[in-house]
Backbone as XML, in Angstrom:
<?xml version="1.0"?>
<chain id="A" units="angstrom">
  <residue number="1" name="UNK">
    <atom name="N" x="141.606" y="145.982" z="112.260"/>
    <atom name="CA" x="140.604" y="146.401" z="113.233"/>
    <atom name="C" x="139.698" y="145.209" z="113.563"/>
  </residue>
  <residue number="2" name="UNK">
    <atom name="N" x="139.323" y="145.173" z="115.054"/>
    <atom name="CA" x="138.384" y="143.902" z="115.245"/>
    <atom name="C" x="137.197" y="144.224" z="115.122"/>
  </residue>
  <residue number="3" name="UNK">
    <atom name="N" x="136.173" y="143.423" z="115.042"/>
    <atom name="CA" x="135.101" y="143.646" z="114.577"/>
    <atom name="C" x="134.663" y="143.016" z="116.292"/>
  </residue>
  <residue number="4" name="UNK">
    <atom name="N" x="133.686" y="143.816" z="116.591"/>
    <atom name="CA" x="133.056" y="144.216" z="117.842"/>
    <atom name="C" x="132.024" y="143.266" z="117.905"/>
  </residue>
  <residue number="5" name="UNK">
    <atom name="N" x="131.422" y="142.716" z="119.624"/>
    <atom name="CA" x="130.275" y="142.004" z="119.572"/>
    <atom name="C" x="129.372" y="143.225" z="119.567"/>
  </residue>
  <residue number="6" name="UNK">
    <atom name="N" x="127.469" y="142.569" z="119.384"/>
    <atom name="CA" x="126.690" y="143.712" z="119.465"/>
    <atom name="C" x="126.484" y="143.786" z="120.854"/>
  </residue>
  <residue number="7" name="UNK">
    <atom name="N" x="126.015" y="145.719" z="120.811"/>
    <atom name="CA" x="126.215" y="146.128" z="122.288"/>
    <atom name="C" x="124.139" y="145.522" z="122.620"/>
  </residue>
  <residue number="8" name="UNK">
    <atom name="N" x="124.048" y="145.443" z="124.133"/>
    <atom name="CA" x="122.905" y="145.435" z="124.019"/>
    <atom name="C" x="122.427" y="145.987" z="125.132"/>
  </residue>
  <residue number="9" name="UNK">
    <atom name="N" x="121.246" y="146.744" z="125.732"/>
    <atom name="CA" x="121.112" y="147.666" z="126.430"/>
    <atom name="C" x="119.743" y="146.955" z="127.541"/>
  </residue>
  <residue number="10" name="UNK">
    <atom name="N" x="119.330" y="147.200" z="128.424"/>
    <atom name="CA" x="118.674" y="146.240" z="128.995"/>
    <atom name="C" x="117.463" y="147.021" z="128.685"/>
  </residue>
  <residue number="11" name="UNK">
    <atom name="N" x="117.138" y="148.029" z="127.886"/>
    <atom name="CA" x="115.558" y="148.354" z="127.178"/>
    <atom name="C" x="115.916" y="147.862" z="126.154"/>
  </residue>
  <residue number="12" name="UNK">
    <atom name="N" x="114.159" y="147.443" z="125.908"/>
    <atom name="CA" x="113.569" y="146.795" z="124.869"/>
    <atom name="C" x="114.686" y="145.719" z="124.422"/>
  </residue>
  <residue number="13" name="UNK">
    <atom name="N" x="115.447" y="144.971" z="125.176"/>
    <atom name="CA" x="116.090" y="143.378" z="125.036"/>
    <atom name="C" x="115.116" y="142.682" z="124.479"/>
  </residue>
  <residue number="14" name="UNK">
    <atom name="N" x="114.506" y="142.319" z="124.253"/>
    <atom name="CA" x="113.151" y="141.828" z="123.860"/>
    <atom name="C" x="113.514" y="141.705" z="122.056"/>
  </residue>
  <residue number="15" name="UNK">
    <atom name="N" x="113.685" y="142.232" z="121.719"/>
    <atom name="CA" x="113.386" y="142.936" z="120.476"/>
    <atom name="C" x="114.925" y="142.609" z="119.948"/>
  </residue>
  <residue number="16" name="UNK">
    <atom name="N" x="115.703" y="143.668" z="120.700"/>
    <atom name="CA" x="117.317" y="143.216" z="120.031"/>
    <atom name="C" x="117.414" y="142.089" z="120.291"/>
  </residue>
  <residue number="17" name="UNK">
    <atom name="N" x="117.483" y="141.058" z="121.136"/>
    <atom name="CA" x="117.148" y="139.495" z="121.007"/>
    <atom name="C" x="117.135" y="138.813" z="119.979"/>
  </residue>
  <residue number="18" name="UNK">
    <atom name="N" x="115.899" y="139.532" z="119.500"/>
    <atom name="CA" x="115.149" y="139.081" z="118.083"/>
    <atom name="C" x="116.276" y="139.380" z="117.035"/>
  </residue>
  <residue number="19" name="UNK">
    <atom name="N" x="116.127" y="140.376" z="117.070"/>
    <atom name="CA" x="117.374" y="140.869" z="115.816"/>
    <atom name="C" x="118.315" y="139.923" z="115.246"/>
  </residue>
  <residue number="20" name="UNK">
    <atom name="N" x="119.205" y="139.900" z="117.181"/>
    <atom name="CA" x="120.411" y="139.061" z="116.994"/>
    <atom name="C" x="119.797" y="138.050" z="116.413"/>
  </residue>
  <residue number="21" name="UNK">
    <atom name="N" x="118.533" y="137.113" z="117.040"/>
    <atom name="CA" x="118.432" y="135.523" z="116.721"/>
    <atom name="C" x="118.053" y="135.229" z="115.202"/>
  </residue>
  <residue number="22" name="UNK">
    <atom name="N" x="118.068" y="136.660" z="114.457"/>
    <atom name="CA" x="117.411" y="136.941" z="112.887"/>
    <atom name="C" x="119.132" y="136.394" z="111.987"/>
  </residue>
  <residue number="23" name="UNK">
    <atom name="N" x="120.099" y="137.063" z="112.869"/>
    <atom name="CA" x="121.384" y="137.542" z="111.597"/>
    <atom name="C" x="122.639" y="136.074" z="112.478"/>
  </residue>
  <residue number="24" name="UNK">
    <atom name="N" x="122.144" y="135.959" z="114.127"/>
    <atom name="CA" x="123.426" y="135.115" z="114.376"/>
    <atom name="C" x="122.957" y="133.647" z="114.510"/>
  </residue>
  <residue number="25" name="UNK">
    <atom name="N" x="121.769" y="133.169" z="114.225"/>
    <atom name="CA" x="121.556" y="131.551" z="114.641"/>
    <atom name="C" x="121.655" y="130.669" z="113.551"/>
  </residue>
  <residue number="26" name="UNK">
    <atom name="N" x="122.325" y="129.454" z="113.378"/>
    <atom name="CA" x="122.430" y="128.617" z="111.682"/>
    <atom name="C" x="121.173" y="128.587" z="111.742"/>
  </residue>
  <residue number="27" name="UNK">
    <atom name="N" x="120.604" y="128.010" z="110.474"/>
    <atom name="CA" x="119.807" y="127.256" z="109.934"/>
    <atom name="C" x="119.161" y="126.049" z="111.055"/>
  </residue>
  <residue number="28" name="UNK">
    <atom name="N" x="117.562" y="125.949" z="111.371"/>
    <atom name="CA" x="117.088" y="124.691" z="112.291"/>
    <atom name="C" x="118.118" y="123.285" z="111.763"/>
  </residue>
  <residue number="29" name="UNK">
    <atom name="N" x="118.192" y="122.936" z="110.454"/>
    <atom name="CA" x="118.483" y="121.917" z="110.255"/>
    <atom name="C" x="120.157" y="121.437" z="110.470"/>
  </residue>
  <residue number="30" name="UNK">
    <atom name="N" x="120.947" y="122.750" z="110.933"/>
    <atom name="CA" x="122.413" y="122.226" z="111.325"/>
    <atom name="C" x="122.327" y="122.897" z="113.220"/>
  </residue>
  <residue number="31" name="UNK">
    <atom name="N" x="121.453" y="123.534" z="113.058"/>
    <atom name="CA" x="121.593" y="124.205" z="114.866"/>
    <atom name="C" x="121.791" y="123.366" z="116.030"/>
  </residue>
  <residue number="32" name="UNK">
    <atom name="N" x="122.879" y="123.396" z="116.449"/>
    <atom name="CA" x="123.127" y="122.056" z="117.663"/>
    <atom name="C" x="122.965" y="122.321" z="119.187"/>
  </residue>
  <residue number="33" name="UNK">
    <atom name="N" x="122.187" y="122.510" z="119.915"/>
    <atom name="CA" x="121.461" y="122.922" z="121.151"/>
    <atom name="C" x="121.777" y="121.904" z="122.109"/>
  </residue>
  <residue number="34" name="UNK">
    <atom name="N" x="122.101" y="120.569" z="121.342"/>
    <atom name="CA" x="122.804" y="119.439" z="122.859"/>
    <atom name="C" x="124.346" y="119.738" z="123.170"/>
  </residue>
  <residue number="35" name="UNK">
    <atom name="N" x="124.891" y="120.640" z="122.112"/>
    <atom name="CA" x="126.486" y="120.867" z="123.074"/>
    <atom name="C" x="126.210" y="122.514" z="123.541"/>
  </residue>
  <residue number="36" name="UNK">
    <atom name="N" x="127.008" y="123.019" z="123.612"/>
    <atom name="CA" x="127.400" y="124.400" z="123.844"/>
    <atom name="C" x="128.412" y="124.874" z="122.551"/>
  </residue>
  <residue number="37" name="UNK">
    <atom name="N" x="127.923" y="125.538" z="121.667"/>
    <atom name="CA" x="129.021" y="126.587" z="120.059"/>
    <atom name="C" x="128.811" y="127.799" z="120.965"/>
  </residue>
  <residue number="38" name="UNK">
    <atom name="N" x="129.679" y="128.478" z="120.847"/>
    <atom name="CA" x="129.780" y="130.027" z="120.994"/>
    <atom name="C" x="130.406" y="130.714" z="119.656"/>
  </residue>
  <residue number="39" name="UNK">
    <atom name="N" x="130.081" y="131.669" z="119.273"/>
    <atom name="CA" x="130.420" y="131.980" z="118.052"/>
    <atom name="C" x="131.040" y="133.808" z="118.829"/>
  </residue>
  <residue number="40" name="UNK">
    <atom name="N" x="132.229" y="134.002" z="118.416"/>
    <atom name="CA" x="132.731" y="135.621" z="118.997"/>
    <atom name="C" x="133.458" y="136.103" z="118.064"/>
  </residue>
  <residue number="41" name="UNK">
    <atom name="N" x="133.863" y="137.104" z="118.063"/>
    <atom name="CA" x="134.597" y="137.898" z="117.513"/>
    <atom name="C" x="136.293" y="137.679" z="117.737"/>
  </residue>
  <residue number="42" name="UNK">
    <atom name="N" x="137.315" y="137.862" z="116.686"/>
    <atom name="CA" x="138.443" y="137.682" z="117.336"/>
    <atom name="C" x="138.823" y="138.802" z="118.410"/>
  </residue>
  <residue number="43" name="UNK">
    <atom name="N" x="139.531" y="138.238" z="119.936"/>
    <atom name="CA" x="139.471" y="139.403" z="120.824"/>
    <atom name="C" x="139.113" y="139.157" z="121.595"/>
  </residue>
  <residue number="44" name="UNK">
    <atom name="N" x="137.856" y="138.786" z="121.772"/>
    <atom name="CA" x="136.677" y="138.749" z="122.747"/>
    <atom name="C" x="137.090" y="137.827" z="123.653"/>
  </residue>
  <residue number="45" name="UNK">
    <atom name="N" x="137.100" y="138.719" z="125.139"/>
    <atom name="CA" x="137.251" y="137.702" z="126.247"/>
    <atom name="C" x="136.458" y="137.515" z="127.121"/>
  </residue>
  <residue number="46" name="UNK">
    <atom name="N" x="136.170" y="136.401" z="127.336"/>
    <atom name="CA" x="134.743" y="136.276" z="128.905"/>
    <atom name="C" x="135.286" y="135.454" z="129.358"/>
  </residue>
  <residue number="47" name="UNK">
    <atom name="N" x="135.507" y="134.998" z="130.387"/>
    <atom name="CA" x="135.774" y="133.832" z="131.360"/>
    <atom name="C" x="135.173" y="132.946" z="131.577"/>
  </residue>
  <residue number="48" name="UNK">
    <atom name="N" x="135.693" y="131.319" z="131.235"/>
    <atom name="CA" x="134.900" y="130.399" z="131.138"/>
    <atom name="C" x="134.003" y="130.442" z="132.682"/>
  </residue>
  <residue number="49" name="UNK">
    <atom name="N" x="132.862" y="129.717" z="132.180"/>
    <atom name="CA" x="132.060" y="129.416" z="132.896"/>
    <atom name="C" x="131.356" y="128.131" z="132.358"/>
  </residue>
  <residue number="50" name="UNK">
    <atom name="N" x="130.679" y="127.622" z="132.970"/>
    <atom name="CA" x="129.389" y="126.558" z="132.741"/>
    <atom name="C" x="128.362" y="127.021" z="132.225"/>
  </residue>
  <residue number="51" name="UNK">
    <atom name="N" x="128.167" y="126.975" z="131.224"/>
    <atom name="CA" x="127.225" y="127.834" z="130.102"/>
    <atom name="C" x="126.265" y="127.099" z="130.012"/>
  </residue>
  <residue number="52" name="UNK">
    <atom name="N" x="125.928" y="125.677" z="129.669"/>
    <atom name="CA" x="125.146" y="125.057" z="129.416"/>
    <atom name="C" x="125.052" y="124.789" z="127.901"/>
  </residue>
  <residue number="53" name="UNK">
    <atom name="N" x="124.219" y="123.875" z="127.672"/>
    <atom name="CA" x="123.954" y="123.657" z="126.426"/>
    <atom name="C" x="123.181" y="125.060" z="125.634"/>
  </residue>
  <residue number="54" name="UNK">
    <atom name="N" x="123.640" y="125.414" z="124.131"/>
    <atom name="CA" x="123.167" y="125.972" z="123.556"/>
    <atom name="C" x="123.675" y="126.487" z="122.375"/>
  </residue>
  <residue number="55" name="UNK">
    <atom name="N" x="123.106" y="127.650" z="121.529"/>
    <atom name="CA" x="124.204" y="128.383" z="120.691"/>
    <atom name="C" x="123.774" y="129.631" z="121.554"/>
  </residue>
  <residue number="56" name="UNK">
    <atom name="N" x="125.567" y="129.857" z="121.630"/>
    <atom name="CA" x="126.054" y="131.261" z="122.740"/>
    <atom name="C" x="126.704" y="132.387" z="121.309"/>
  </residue>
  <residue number="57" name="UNK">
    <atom name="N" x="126.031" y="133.274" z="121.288"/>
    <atom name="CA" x="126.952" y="134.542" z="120.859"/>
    <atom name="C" x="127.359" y="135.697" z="121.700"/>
  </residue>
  <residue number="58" name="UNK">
    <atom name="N" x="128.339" y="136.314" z="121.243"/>
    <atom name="CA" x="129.317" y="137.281" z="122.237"/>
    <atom name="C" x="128.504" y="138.335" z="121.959"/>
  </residue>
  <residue number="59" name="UNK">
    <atom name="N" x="128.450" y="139.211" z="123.023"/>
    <atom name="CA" x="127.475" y="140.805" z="123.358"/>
    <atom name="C" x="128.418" y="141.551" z="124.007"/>
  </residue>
  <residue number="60" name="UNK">
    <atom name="N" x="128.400" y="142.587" z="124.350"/>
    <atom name="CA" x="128.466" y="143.529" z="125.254"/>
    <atom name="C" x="126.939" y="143.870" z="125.901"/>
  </residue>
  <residue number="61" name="UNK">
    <atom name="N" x="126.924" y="143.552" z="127.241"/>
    <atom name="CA" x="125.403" y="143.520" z="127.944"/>
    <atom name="C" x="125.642" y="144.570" z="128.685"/>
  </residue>
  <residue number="62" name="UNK">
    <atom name="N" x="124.809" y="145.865" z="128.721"/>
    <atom name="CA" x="125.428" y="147.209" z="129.719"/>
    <atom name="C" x="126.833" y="147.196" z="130.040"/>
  </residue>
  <residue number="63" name="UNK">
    <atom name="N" x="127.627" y="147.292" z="128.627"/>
    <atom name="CA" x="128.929" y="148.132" z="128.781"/>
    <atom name="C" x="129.566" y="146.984" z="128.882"/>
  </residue>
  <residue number="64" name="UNK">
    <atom name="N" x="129.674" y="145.511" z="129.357"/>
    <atom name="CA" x="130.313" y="144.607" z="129.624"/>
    <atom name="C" x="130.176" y="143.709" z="129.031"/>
  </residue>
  <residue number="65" name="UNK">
    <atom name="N" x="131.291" y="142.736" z="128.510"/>
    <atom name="CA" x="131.450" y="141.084" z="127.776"/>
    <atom name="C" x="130.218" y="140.390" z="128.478"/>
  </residue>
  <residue number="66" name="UNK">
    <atom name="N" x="129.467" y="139.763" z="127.687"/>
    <atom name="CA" x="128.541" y="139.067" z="128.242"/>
    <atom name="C" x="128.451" y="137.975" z="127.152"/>
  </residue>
  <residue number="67" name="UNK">
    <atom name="N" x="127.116" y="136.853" z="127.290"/>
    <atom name="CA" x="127.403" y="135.908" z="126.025"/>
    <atom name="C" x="125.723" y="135.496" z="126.046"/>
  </residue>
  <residue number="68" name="UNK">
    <atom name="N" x="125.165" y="135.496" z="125.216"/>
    <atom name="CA" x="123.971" y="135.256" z="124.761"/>
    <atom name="C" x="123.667" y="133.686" z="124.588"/>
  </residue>
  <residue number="69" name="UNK">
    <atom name="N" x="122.767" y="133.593" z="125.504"/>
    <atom name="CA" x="122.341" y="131.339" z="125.080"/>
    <atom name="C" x="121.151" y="131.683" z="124.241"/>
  </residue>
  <residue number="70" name="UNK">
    <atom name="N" x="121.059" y="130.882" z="122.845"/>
    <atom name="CA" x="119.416" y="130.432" z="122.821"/>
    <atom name="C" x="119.679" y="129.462" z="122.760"/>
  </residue>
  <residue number="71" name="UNK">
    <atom name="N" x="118.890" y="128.668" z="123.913"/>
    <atom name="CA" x="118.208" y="127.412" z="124.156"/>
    <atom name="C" x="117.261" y="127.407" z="123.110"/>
  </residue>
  <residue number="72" name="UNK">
    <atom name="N" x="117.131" y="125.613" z="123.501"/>
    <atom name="CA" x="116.685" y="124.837" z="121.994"/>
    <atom name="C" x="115.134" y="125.367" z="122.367"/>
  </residue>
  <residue number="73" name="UNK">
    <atom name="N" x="114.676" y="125.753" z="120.906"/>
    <atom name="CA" x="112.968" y="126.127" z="121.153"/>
    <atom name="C" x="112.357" y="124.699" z="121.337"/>
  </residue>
  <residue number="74" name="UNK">
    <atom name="N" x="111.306" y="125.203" z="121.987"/>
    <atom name="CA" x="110.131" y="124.907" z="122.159"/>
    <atom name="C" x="108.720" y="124.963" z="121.890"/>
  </residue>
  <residue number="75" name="UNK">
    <atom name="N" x="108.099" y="124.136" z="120.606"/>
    <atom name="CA" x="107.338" y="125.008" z="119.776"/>
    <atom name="C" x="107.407" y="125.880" z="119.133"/>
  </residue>
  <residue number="76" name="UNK">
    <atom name="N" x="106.825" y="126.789" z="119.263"/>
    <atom name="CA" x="107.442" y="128.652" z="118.805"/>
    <atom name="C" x="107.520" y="129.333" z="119.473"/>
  </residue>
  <residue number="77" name="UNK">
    <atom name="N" x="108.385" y="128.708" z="120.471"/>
    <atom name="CA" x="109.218" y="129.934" z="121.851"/>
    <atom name="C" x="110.447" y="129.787" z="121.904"/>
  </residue>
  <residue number="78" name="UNK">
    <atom name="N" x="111.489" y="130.288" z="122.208"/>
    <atom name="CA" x="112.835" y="130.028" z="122.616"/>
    <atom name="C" x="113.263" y="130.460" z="123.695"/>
  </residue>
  <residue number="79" name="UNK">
    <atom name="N" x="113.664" y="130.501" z="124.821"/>
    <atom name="CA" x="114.269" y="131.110" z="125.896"/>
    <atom name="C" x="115.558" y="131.155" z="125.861"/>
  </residue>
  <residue number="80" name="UNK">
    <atom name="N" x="116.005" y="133.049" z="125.424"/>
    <atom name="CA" x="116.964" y="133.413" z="125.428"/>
    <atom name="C" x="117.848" y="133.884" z="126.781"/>
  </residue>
  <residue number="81" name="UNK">
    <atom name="N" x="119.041" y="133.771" z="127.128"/>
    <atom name="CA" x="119.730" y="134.082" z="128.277"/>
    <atom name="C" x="120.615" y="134.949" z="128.409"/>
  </residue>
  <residue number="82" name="UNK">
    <atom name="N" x="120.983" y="135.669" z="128.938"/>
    <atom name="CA" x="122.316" y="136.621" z="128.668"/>
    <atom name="C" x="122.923" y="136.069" z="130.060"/>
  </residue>
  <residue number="83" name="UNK">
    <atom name="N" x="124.081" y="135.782" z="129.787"/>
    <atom name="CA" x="125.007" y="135.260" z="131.076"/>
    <atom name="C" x="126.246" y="135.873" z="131.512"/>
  </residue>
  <residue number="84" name="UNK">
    <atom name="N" x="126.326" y="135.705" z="132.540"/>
    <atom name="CA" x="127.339" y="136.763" z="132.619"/>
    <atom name="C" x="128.643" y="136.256" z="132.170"/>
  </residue>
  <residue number="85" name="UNK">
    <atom name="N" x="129.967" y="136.889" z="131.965"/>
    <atom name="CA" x="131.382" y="135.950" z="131.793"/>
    <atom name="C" x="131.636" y="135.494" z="133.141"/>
  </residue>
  <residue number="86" name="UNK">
    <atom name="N" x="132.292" y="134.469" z="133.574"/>
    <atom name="CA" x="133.265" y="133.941" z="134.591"/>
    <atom name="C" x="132.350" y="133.574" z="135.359"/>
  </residue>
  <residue number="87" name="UNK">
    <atom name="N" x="130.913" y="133.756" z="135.468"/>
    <atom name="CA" x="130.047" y="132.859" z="136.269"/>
    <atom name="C" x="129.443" y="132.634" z="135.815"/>
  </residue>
  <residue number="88" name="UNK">
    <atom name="N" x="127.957" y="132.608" z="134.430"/>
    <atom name="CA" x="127.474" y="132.096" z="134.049"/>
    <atom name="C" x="126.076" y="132.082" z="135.034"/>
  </residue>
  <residue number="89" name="UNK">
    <atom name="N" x="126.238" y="133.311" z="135.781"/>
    <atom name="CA" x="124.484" y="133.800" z="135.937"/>
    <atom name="C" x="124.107" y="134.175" z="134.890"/>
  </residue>
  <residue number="90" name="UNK">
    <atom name="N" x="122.434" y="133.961" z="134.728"/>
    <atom name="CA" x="121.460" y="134.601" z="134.125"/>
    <atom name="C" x="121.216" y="135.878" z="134.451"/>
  </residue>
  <residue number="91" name="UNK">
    <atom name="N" x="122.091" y="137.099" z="133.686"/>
    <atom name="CA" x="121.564" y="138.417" z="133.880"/>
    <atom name="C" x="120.374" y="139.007" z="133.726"/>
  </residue>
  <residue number="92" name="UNK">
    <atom name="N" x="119.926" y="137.997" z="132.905"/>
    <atom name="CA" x="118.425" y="138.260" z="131.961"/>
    <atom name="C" x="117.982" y="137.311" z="131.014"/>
  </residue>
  <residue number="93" name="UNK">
    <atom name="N" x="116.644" y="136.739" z="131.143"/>
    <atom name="CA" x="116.021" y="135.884" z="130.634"/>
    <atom name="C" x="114.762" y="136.483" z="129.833"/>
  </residue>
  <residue number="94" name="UNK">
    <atom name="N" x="114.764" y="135.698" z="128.274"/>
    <atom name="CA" x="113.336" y="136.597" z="128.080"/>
    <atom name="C" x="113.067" y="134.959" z="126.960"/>
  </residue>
  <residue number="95" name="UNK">
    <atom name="N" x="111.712" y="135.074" z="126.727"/>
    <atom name="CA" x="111.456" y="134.192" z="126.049"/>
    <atom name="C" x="110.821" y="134.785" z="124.574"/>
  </residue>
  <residue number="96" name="UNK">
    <atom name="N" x="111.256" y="134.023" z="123.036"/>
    <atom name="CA" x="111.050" y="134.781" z="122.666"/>
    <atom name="C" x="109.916" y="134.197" z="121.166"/>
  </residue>
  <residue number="97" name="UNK">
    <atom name="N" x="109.896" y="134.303" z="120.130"/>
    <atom name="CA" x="109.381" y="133.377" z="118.935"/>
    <atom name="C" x="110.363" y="133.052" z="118.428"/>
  </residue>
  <residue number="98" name="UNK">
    <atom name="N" x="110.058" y="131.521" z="118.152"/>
    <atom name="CA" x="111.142" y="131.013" z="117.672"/>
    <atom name="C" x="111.048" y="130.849" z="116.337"/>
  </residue>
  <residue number="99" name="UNK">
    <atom name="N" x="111.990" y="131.124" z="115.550"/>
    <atom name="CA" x="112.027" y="131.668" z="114.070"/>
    <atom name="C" x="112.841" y="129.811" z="112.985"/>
  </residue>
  <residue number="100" name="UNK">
    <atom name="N" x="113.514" y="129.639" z="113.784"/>
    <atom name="CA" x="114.034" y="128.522" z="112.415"/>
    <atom name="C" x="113.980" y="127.368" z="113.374"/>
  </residue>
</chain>
């Protein structure tokens, strides 16, 4: 059985954000924000796109493959992204505290 990305719902994103950036981001001292890592589940398909630099994890964003950026913080903010697969719009941007 595959093990599923988390689903995420566009209330209170804010918060599940957080969650995710609690259980899926390394450690500050190996976190690499000048390439692009995506970390997914085996399975998981999104269509490349131009993601940008960051660490990307795999979601389901309202029902659909989507892929999560946190960009490198800033102070104690981070601006998180949810992008879409195969184009790599910003479905949703939130900024958030940045934890490591």
């Amino acid at each position: 059985m595959e093990r599923q990305p988390p689903d995420l719902q566009p209330d209170g994103l804010a918060a599940r954000l957080a969650r995710l950036q609690a259980v899926a981001l390394p450690e500050s001292e190996v976190a690499d924000y000048d390439h692009t890592t995506v970390t997914a589940p085996a399975g998981f398909r999104c269509a490349p796109a131009d993601w940008g630099p960051g660490v990307l994890v795999a979601v389901r964003y309202d029902g659909r493959p989507a892929l999560v950026a946190f960009r490198e913080p800033m102070g104690r903010s981070q601006v998180v992204e949810v992008l879409q697969c195969g184009t790599g719009e910003v479905l949703r941007s939130v900024t958030i505290a940045a934890t490591r």
